[in-house]
Backbone and ligand atoms as CSV (ligand in chain L), in Angstrom:
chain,resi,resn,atom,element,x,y,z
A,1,UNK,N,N,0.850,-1.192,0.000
A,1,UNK,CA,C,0.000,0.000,0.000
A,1,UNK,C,C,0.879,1.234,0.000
A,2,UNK,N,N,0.535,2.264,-0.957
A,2,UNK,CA,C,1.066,3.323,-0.895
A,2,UNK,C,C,0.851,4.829,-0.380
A,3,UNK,N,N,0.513,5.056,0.654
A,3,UNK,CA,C,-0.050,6.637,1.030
A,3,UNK,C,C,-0.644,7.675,-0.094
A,4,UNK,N,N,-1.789,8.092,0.013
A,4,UNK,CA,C,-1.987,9.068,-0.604
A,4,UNK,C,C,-1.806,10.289,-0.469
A,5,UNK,N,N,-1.681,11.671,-1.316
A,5,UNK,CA,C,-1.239,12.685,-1.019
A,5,UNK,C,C,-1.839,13.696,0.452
A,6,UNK,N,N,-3.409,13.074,0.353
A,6,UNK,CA,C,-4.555,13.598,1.528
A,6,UNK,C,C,-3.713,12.977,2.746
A,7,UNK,N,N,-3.830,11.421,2.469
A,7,UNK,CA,C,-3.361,10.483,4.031
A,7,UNK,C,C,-2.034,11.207,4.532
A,8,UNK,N,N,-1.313,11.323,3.704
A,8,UNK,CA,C,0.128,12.140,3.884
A,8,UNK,C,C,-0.115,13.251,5.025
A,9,UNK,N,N,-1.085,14.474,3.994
A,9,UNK,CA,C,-1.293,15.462,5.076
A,9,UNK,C,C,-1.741,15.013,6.215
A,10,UNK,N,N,-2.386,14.258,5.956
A,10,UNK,CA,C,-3.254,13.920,7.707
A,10,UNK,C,C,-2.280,13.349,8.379
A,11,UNK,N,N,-1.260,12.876,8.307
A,11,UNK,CA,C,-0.551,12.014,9.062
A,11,UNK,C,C,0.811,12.858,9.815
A,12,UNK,N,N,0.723,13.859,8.682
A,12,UNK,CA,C,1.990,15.073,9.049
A,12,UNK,C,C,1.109,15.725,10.044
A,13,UNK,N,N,-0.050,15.953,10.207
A,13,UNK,CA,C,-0.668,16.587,10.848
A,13,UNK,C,C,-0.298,16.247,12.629
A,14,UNK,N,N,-0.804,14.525,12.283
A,14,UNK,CA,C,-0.581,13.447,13.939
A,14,UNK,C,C,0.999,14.035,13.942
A,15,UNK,N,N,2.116,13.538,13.109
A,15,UNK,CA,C,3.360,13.692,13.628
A,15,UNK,C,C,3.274,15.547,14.428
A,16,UNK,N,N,2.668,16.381,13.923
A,16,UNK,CA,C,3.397,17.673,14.823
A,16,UNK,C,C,2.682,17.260,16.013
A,17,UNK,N,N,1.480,16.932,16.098
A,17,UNK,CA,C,1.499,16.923,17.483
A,17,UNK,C,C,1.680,16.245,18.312
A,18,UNK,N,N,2.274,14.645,17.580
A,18,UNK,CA,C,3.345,13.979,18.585
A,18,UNK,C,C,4.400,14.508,18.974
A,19,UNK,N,N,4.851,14.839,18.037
A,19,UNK,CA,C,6.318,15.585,18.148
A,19,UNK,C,C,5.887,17.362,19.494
A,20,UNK,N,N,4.542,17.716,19.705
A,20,UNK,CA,C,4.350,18.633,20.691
A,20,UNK,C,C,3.990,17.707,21.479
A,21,UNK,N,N,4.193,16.311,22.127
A,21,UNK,CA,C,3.566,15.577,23.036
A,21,UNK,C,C,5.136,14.953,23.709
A,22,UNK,N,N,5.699,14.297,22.816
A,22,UNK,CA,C,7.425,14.240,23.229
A,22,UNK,C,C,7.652,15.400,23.535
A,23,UNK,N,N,7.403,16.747,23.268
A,23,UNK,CA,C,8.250,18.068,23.932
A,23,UNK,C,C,8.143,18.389,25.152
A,24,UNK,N,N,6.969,17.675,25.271
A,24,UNK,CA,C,6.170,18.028,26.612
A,24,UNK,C,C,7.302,17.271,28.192
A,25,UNK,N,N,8.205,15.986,27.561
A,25,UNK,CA,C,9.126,15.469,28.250
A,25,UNK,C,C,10.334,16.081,28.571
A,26,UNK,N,N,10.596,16.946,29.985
A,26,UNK,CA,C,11.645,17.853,29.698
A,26,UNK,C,C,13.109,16.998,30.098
A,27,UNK,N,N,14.233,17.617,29.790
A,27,UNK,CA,C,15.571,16.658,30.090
A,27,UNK,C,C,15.891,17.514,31.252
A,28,UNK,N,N,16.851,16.591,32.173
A,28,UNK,CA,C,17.446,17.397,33.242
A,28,UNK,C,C,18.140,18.897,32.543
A,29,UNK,N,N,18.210,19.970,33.724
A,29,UNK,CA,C,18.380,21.183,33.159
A,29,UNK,C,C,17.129,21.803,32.138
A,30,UNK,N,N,16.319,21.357,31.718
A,30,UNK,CA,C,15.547,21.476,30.741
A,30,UNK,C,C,16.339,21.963,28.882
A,31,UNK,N,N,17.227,21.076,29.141
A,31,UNK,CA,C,17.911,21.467,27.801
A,31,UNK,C,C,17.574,20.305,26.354
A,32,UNK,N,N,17.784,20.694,25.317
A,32,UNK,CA,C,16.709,20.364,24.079
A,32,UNK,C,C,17.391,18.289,24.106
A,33,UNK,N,N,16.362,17.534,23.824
A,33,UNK,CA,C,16.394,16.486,23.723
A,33,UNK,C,C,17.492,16.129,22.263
A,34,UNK,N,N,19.114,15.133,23.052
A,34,UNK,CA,C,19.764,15.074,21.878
A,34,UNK,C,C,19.026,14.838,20.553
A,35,UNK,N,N,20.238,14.127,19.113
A,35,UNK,CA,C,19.617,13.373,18.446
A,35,UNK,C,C,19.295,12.117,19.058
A,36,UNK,N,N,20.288,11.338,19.559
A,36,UNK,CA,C,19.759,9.970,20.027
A,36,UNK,C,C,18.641,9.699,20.708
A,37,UNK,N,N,18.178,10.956,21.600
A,37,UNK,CA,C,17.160,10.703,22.645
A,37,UNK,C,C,16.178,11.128,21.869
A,38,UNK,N,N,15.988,12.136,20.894
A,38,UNK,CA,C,14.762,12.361,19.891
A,38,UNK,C,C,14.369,11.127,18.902
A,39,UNK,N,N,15.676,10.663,18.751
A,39,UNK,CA,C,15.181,9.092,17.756
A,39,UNK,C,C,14.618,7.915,19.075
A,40,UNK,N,N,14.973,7.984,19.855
A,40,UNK,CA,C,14.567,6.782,20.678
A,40,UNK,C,C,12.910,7.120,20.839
A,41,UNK,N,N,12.713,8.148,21.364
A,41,UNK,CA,C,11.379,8.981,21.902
A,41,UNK,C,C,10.328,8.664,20.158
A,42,UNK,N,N,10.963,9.135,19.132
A,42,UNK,CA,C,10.373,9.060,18.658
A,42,UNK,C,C,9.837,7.606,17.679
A,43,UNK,N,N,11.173,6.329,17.561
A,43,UNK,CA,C,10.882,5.240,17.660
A,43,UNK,C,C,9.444,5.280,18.381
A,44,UNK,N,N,9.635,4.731,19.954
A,44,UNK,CA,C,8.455,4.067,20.607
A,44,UNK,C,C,7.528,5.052,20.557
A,45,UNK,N,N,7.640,6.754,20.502
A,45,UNK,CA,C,5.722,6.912,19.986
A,45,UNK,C,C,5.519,6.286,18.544
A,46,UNK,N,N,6.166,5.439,17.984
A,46,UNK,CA,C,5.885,5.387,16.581
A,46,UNK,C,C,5.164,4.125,16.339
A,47,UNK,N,N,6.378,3.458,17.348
A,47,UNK,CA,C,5.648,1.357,17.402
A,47,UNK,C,C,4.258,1.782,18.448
A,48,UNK,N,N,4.095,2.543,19.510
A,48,UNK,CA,C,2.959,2.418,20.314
A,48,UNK,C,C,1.928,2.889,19.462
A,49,UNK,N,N,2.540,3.996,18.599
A,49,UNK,CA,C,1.106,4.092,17.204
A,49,UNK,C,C,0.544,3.083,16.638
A,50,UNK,N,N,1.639,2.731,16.056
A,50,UNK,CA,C,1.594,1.757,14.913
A,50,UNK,C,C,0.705,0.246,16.161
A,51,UNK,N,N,0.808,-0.273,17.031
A,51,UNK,CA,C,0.561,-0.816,17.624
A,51,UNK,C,C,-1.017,-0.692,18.255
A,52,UNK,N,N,-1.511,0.489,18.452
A,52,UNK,CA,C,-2.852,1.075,18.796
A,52,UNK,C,C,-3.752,0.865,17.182
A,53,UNK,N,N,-2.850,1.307,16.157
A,53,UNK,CA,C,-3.703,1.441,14.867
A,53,UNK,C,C,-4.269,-0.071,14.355
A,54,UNK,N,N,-3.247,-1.011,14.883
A,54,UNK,CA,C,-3.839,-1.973,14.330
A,54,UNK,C,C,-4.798,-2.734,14.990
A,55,UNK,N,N,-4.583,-2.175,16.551
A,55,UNK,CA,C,-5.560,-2.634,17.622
A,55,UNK,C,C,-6.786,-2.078,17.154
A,56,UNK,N,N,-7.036,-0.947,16.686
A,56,UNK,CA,C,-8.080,-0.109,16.629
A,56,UNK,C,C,-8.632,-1.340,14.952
A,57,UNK,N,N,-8.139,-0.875,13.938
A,57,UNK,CA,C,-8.717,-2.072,13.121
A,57,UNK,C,C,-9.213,-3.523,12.977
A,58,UNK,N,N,-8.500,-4.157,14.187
A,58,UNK,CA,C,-8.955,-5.359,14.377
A,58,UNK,C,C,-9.615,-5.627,15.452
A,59,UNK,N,N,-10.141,-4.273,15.959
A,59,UNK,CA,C,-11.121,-4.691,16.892
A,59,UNK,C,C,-12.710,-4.267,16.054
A,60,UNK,N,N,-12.389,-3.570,15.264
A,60,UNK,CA,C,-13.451,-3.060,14.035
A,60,UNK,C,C,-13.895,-4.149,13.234
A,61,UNK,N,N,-12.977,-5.137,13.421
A,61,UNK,CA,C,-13.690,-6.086,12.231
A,61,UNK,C,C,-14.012,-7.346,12.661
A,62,UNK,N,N,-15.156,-8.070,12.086
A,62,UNK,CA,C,-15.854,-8.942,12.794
A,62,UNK,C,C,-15.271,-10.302,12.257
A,63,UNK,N,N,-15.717,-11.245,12.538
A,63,UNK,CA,C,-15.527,-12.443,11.931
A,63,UNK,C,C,-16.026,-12.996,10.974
A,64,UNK,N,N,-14.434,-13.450,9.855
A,64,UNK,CA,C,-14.571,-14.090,8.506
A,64,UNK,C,C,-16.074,-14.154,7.809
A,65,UNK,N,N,-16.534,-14.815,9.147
A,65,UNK,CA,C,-18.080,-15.743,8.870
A,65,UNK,C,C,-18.739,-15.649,9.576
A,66,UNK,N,N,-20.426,-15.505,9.434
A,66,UNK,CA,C,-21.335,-15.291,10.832
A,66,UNK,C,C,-21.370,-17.084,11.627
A,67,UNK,N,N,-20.825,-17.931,11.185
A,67,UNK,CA,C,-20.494,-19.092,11.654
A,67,UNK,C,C,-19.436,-19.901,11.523
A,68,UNK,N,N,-18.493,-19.389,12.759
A,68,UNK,CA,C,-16.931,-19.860,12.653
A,68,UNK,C,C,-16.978,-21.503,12.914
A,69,UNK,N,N,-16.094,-21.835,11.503
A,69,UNK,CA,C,-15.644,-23.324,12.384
A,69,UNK,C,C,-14.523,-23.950,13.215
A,70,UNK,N,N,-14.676,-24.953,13.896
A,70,UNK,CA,C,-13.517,-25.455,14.019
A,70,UNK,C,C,-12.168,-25.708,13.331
A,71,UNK,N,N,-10.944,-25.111,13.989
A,71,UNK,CA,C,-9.660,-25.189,12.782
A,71,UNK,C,C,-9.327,-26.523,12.650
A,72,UNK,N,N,-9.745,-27.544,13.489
A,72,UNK,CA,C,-9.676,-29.036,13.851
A,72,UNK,C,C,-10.373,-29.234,12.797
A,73,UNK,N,N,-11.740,-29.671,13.177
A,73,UNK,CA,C,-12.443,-30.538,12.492
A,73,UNK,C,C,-13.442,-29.922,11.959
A,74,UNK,N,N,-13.479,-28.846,11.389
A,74,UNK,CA,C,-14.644,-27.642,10.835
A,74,UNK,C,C,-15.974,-27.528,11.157
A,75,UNK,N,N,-16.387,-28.469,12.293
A,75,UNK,CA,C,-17.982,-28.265,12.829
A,75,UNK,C,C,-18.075,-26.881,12.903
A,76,UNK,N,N,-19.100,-26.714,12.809
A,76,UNK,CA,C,-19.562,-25.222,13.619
A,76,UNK,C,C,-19.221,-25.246,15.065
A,77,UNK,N,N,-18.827,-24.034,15.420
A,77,UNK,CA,C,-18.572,-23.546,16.831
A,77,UNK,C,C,-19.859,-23.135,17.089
A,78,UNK,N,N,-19.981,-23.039,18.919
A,78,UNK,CA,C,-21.004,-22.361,19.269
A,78,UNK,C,C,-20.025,-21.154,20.255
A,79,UNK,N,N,-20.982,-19.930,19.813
A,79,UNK,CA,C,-20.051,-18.990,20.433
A,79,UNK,C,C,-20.281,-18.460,21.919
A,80,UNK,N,N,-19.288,-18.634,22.600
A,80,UNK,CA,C,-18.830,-18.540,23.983
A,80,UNK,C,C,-19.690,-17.025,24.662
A,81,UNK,N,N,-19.648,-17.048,25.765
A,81,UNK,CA,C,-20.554,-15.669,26.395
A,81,UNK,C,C,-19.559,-14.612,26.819
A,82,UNK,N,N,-18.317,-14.924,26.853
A,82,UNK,CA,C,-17.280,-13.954,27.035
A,82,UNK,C,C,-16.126,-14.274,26.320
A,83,UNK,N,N,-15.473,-12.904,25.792
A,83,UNK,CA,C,-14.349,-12.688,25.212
A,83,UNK,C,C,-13.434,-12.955,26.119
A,84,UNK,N,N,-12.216,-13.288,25.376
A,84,UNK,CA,C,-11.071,-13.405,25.773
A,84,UNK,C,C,-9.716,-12.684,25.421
A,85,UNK,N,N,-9.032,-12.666,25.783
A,85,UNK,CA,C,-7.907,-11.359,25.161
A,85,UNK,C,C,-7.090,-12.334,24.473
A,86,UNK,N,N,-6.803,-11.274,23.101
A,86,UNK,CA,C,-6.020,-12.330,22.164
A,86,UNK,C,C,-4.792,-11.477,22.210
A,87,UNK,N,N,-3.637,-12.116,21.521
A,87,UNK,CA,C,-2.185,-11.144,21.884
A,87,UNK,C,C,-1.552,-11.316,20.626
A,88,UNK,N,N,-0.940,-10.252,20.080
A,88,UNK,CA,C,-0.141,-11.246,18.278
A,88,UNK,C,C,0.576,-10.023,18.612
A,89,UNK,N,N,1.934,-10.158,18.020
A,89,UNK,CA,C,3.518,-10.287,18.595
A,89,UNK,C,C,3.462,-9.494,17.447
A,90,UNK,N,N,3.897,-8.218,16.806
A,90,UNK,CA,C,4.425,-7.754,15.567
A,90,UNK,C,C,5.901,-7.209,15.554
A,91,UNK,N,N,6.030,-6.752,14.607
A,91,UNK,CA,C,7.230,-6.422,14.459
A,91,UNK,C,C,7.964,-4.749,15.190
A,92,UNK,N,N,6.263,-4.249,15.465
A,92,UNK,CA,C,6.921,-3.108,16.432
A,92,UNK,C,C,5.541,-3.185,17.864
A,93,UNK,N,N,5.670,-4.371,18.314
A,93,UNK,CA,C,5.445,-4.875,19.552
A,93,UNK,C,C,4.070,-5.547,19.537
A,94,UNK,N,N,4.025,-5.657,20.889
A,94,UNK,CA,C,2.249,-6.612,21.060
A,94,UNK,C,C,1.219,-5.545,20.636
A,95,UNK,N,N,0.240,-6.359,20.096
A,95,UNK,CA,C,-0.950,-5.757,20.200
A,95,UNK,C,C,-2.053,-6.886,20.438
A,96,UNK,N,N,-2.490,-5.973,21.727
A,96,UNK,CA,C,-3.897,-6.945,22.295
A,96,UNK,C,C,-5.163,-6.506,22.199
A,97,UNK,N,N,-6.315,-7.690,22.299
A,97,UNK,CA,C,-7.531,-7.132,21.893
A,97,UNK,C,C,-8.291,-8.041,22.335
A,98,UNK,N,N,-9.594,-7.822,22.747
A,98,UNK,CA,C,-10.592,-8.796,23.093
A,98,UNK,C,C,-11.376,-9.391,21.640
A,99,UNK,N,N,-11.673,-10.687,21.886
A,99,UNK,CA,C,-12.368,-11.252,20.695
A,99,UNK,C,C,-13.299,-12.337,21.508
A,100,UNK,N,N,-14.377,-12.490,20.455
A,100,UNK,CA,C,-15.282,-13.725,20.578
A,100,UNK,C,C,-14.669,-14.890,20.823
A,101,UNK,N,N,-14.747,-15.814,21.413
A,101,UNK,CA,C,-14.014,-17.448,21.227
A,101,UNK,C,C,-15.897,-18.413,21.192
A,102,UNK,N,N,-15.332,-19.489,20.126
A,102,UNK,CA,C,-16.674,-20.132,20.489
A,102,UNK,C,C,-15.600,-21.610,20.878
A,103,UNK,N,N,-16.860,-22.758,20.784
A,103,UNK,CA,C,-16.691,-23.544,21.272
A,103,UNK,C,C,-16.830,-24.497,20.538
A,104,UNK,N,N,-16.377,-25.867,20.185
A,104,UNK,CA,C,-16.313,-27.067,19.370
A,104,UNK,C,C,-16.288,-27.980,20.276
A,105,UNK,N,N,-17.757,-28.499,20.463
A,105,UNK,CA,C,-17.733,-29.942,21.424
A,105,UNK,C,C,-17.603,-31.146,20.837
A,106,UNK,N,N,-17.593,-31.141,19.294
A,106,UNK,CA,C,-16.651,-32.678,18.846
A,106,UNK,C,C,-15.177,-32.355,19.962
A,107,UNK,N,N,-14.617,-31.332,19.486
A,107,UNK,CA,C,-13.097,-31.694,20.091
A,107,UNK,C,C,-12.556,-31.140,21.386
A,108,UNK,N,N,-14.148,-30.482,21.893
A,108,UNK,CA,C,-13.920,-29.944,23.495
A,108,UNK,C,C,-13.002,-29.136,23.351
A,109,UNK,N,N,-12.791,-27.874,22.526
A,109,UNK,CA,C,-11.723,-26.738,22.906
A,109,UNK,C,C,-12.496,-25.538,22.283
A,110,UNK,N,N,-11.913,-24.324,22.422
A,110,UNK,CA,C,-12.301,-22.818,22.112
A,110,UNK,C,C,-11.402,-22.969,21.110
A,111,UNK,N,N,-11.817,-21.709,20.920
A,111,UNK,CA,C,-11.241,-21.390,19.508
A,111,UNK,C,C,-11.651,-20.062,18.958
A,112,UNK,N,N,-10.381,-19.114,18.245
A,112,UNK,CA,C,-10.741,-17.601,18.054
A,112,UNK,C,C,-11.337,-18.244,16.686
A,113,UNK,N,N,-12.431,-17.621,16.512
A,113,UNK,CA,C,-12.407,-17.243,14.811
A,113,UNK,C,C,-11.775,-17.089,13.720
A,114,UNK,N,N,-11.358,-17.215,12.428
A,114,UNK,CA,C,-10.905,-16.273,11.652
A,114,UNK,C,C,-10.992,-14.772,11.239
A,115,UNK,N,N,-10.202,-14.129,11.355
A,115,UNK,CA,C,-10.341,-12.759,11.267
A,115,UNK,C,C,-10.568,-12.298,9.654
A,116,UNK,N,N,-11.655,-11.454,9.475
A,116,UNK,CA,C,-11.698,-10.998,7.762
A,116,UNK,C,C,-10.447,-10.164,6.946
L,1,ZN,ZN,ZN,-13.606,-29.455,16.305
């Protein structure tokens, strides 16, 4: 996927006022944050973005199918009365989220859904 010229602006928009949200962190003496400490700062607001954004999308989207099956043995699940927190590991950290789990009593286990 490639950014569009709009998404661009909007996104320069989030960076100034991250970049006024890191300022807000003062250094001893209150003197200006090196380069190293501006790249570190600005790394992790970047993965905790990037990490929220995808939380925020995959909690938006429902499942594959209005009737998930088993990854075992493909019966239909019956779906469970409470969510459970799911966790997936990326490349700029965890992101967690609550999801549906149902249930497969051929093989007696839960099971998340497929995600769309
Ligand atoms: Zn099963």
């Amino acid at each position: 996927m490639s950014l569009s010229q709009k998404q661009r602006c909007r996104l320069q928009e989030l960076a100034r006022e991250a970049q006024a949200i890191l300022g807000e962190s003062k250094q001893p003496n209150d003197r200006p944050m090196t380069f190293a400490e501006l790249e570190d700062a600005s790394i992790e607001a970047g993965d905790f973005m990037t990490a929220l954004m995808m939380q925020a999308e995959i909690e938006s989207r429902g499942p594959a199918t209005e009737t998930p099956c088993c990854p075992t043995c493909e019966q239909v699940g019956e779906l469970q009365t409470d969510e459970e927190a799911r966790v997936l590991q990326t490349d700029r950290g965890e992101v967690t989220w609550l999801e549906s789990t149902y249930y497969c009593r051929r093989c007696r286990r839960s099971f998340f859904p497929a995600v769309a």
